[in-house]
N, C-alpha and C positions, 0 to 999 in steps of 0.2 A: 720537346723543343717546339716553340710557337711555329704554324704553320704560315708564313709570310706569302700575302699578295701584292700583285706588283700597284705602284702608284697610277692615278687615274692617268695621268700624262704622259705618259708608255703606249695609252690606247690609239690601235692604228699603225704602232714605227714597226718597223724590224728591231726584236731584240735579238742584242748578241751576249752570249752567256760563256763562251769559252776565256782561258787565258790569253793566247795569245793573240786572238782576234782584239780584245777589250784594251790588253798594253799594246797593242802597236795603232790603236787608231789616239790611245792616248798621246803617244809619242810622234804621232804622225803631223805634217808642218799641211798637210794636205786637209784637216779638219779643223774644224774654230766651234767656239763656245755653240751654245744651240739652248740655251734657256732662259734666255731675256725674257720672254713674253709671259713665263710662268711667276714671275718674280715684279714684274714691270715698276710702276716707282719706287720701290721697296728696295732694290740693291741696284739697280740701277748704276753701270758703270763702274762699278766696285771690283775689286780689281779680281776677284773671283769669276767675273762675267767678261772679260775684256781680253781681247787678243792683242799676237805681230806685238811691233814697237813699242806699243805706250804699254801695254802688259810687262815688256822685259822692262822698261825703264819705273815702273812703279816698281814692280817688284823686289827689285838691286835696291831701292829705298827701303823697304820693309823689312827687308832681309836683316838688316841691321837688327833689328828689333831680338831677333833668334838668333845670337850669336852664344857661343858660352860662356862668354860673361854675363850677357842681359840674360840667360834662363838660370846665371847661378843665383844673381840678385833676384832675380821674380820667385826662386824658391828659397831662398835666405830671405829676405823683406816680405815675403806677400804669403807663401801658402804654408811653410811649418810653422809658423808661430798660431796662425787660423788654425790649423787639425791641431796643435796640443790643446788650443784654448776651448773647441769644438768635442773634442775628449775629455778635458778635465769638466767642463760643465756639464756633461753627460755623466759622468760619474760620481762627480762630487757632491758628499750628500746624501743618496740614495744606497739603497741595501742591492747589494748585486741579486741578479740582474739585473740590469738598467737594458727596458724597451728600446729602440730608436728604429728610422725607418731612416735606409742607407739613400733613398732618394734626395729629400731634402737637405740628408745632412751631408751629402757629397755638395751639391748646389750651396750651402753656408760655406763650407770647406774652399770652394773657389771663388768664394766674390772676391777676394780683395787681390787676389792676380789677376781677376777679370777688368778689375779695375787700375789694375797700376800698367798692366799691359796694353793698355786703350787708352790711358790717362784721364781718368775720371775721380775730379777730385770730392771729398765732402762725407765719406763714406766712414766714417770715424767715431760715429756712435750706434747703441741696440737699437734706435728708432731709426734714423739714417739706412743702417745698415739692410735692416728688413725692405726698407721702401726703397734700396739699390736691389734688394736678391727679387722683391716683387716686379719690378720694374724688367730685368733682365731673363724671367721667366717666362712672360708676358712677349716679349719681344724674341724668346726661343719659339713661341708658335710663329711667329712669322718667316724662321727660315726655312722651319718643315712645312710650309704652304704645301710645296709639291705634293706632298705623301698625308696630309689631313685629311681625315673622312668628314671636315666641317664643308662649308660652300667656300669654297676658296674667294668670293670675290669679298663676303663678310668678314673673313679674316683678314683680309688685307688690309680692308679700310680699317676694323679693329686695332694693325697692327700700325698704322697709319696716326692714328689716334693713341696710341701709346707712346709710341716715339716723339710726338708732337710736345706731349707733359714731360717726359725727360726730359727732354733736350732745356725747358721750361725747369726744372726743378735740379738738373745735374750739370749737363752738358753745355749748357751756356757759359755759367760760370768756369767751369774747367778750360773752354776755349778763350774765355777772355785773359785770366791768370796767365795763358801761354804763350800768348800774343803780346803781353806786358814783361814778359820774361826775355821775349824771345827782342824787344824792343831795347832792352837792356845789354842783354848781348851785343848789338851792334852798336848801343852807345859806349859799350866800353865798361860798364859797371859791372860784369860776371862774363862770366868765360864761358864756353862750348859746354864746358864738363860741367857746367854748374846747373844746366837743363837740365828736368826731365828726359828720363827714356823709356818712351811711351809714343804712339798710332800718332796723339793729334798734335804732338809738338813737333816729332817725325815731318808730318805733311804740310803743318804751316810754316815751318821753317824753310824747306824747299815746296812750295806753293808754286804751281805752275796757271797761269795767268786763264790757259785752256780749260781748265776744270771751273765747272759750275761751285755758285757760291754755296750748295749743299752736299758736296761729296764729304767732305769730313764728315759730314752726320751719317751720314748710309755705310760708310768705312765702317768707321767705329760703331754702329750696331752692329755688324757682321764681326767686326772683333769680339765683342762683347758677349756674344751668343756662343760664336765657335769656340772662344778659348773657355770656355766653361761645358759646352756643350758633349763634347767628344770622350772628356772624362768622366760628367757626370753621365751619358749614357751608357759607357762601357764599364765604371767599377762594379755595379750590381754583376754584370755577366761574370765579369773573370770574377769575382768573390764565391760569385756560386760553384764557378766552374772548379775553384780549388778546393770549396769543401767535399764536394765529389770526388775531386781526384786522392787528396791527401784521405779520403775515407778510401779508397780502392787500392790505393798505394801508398801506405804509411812512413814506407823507407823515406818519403820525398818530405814529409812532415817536419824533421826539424829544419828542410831549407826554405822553409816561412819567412822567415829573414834576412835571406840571400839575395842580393838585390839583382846580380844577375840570372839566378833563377827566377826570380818577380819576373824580372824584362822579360826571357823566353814565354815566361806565360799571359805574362801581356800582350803580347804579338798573337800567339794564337788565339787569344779570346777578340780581341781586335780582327783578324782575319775571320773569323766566322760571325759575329756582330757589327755590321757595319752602321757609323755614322749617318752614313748616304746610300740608298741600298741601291740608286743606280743612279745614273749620268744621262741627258742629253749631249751628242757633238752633231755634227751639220757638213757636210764634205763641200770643202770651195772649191771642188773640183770631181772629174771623174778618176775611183780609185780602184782599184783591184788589192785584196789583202793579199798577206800570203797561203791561207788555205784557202784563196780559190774566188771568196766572197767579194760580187763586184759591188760601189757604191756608187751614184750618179751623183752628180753635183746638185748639192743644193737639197738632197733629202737627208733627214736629219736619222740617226740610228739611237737604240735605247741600250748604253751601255750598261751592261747588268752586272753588276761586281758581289752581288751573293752567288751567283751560279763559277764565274772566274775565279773568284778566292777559294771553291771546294773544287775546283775540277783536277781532278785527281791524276791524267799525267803529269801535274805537274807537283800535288801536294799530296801524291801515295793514293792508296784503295780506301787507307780511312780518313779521308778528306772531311767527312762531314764529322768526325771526332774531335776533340778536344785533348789535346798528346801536347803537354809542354816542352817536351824532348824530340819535336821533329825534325827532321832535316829537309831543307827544302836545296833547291840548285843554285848553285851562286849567285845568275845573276838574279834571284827573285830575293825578295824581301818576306820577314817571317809572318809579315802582317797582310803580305799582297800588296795588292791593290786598295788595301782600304783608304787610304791615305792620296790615292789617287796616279797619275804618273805623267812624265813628261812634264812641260814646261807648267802645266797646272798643279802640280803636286802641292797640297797643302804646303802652304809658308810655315803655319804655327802645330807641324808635326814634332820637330823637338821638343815643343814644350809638353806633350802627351807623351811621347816615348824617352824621353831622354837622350843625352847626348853617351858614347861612350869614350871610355880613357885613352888618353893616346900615350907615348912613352913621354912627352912632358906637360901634360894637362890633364887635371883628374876627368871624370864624367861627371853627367848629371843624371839624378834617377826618372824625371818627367816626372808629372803630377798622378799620375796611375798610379807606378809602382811607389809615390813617395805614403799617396792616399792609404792604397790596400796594405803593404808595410806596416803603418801604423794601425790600422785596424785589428788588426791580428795579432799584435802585440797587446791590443787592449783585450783581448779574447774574444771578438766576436767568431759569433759564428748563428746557425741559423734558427729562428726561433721557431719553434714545433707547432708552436699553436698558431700559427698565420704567415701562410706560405706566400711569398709572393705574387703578385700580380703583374700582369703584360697591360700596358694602356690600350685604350680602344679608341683614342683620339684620331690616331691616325695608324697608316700601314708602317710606321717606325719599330724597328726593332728595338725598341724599350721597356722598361718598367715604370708600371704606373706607383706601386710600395715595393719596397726589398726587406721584410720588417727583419730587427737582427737583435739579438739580446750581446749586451756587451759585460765584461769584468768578469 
């Protein structure tokens, strides 16, 4: 397992590494955001960065977006038809085995929910489409600024100048379409239901007067990132983590196709690989935790969600393992804290994990388990002669190649 250090921007705070110290400052009304300055006109007010009021009221807006209707459409419309089409031209044609590197082709496998989810129109042909997956790659180094081993002020401006040509070649267009849409609506020529459901029709629809004329752009690059981001860096993990497992434990081999056993092992590969490998908060106040630990107002703490999601009173002795069959305590989640807690809890977490069934509404599987599902059905599995690689870009817990022979 890759030996992780902490990102530059931790240097100097108190970290905190336990469970329960890290969920209660999450959930605590006594702490506010504490990462503006690492991010500065890059996401800038975006609802990821913003507290109190305007945070609860954007959010109740967006929330709409992850309901299970809009994740049953975004994986009906946007991402199975991308992985059959992404598998058949991987196969088709060629004499098994067919090479591929699970990186890139998880990142093709999501452009086009990255793009229906953010409303990003244009994306609809092999030239287009490349120069959306280029673009939105591009624009993933700028959300791991914090954790880059580049000079972060270089990447900024880099990422500064990327966003500047989308917006120029994708995102203009998309916003103007929306705004003629949405102008129609209110004359009376299409109805509510006849919009898009998607980030920028969302916000221009209900546009509040107080937001600067570029928050829809800084939104929807954080859209764009995150909802590709979090699956394309966790399928290599859990992919690997099942060939492992189902080679140590066979009996589990034919539940490859089980979508609730998927889920369970999604959760734990998610809990030990994290998206974000830690947090800034900032206490608006003087706090005392409940083990003891006092915080002054106004010093900012480095919440460490690799050391919390293994700490073992809460997730056993073999925390640092990989067990799709664990049991954790009710009120915790099987993935932790990855995903965050309290009022910042990732918005677009359904659409990675899935929704489950209730007694009158089926579930959704999330883009993980819909991703590695299909993989495995196509026989991948790992290819002997070129073992993966961990990036060296930054302190991210990711993969630079996942190579995998498929058929």
């Amino acid at each position: 397992m890759r030996q992780l250090t902490d990102p530059p921007y931790l240097t100097g705070l108190r970290k905190l590494t336990s469970f329960g110290d890290v969920d209660e400052i999450l959930r605590s009304p006594h702490f506010g955001q504490g990462s503006q300055a690492e991010y500065g006109p890059l996401f800038q007010d975006v609802l990821l960065m913003i507290d109190g009021p305007e945070h609860f009221q954007r959010r109740r807006m967006e929330a709409q977006l992850f309901g299970r209707a809009a994740l049953e459409y975004y994986e009906r419309q946007a991402l199975t038809p991308v992985i059959e089409q992404c598998l058949r031209e991987s196969l088709e044609g060629t004499q098994p085995p067919v090479h591929v590197d699970l990186v890139p082709l998880v990142r093709t496998m999501m452009h086009r929910i990255s793009a229906t989810v953010t409303g990003i129109d244009g994306v609809d042909t092999p030239e287009r489409t490349e120069r959306f997956r280029w673009f939105v790659e591009r624009l993933q180094e700028s959300v791991t600024l914090g954790w880059s081993t580049e000079d972060q002020y270089a990447l900024m401006q880099r990422g500064l100048e990327v966003r500047k040509q989308f917006v120029v070649e994708f995102l203009a267009a998309s916003v103007d379409r929306r705004r003629a849409l949405i102008a129609d609506m209110h004359a009376g020529r299409i109805t509510r239901d006849d919009l898009p459901r998607d980030l920028l029709t969302m916000m221009l629809l209900h546009w509040n007067d107080e937001w600067d004329e570029d928050l829809h752009v800084r939104e929807a690059t954080l859209y764009l990132v995150a909802s590709t981001g979090t699956t394309a860096q966790a399928a290599p993990h859990l992919l690997g983590h099942l060939f492992e497992w189902f080679e140590d434990h066979p009996e589990d081999r034919p539940r490859a196709d089980d979508p609730d056993f998927l889920r369970r092992a999604a959760a734990e590969s998610l809990r030990l690989h994290l998206p974000a490998p830690a947090l800034l908060r900032q206490a608006n106040s003087d706090v005392t935790l409940a083990s003891g630990i006092e915080v002054k107002k106004g010093e900012k703490v480095g919440l460490i969600f690799r050391g919390a999601n293994r700490d073992t009173t809460v997730f056993g002795a073999d925390a640092n393992e990989f067990n799709p069959w664990r049991t954790v305590p009710q009120s915790v989640r099987g993935w932790g804290l990855t995903f965050g807690g309290g009022e910042h809890m990732c918005i677009g977490r359904p659409l990675v994990t899935g929704l489950p069934s209730t007694s009158s509404e089926s579930g959704t599987d999330g883009t993980l388990v819909q991703i590695i599902r299909s993989l495995l059905r196509a026989g991948a599995r790992p290819d002997p002669e070129n073992p993966p690689k961990y990036t060296e870009a930054s302190h991210h817990d990711a993969y630079a190649t996942f190579p995998l022979l498929l058929g």
